[in-house]
C-alpha positions as MATLAB code, in Angstrom:
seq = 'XXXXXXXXXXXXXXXXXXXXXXXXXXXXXXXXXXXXXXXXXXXXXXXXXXXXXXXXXXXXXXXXXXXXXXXX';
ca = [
     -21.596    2.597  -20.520;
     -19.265   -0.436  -21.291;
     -15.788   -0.976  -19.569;
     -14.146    0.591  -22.271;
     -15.982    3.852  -22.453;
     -15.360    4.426  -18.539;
     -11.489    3.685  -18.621;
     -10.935    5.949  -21.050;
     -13.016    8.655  -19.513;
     -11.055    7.873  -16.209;
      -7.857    8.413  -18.418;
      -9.073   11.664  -19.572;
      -9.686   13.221  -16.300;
      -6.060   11.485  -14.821;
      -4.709   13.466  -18.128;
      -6.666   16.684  -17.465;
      -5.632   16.488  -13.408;
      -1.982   15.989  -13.971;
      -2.013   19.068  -17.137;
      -3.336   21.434  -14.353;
      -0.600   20.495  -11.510;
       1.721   21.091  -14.490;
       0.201   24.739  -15.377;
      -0.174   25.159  -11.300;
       2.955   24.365  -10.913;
       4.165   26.664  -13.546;
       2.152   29.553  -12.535;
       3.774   29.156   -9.077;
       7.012   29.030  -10.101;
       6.655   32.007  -11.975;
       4.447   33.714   -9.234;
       1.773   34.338  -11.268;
      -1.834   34.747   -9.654;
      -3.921   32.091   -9.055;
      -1.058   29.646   -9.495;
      -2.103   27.735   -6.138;
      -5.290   27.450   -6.618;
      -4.663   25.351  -10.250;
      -2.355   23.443   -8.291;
      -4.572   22.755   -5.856;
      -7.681   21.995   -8.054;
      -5.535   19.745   -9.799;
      -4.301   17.376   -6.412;
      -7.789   17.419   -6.041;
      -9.219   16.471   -8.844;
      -6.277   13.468   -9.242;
      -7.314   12.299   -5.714;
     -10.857   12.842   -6.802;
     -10.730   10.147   -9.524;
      -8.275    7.916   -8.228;
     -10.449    7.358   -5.188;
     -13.315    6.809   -7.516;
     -11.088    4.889   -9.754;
      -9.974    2.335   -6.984;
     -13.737    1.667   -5.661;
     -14.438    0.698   -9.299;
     -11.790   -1.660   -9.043;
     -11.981   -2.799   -6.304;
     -15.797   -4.109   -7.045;
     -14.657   -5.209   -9.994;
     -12.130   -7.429   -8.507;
     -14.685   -8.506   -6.111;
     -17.269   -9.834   -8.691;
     -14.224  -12.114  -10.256;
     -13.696  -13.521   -7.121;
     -17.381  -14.083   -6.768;
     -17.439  -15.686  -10.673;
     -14.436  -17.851   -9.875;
     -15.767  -19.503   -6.901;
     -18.880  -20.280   -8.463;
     -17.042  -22.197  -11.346;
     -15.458  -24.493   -8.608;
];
């Protein structure tokens, strides 16, 4: 998979995780059933692929650092 193809897949599921705080947030508000657990899923999945999201980063940071010393 190329760069691209993974940010935008990371996009999606930041999009899908922030639509189902929205709907569990909703569902709360109006007290209808299962509105927590929506909620819930969707904290979850947010910190989900934000922790996966930084540790991507992060190594990807790393291996410029790497590239730039090297060119010194």
């Amino acid at each position: 998979m190329t760069d691209k193809h993974v940010n935008t897949g990371i996009e999606i599921i930041y999009t899908i995780a922030a639509v189902l705080v929205l709907i569990g947030a909703f569902f709360t508000i109006q007290h209808y059933s299962n509105g927590i657990s929506i909620l819930v899923i969707g904290f979850m999945l947010g910190s989900v692929i934000s922790a996966v999201d930084t540790s991507r980063l992060k190594k990807k940071i790393k291996k410029l650092e790497e590239e730039i010393k090297q060119k010194k």
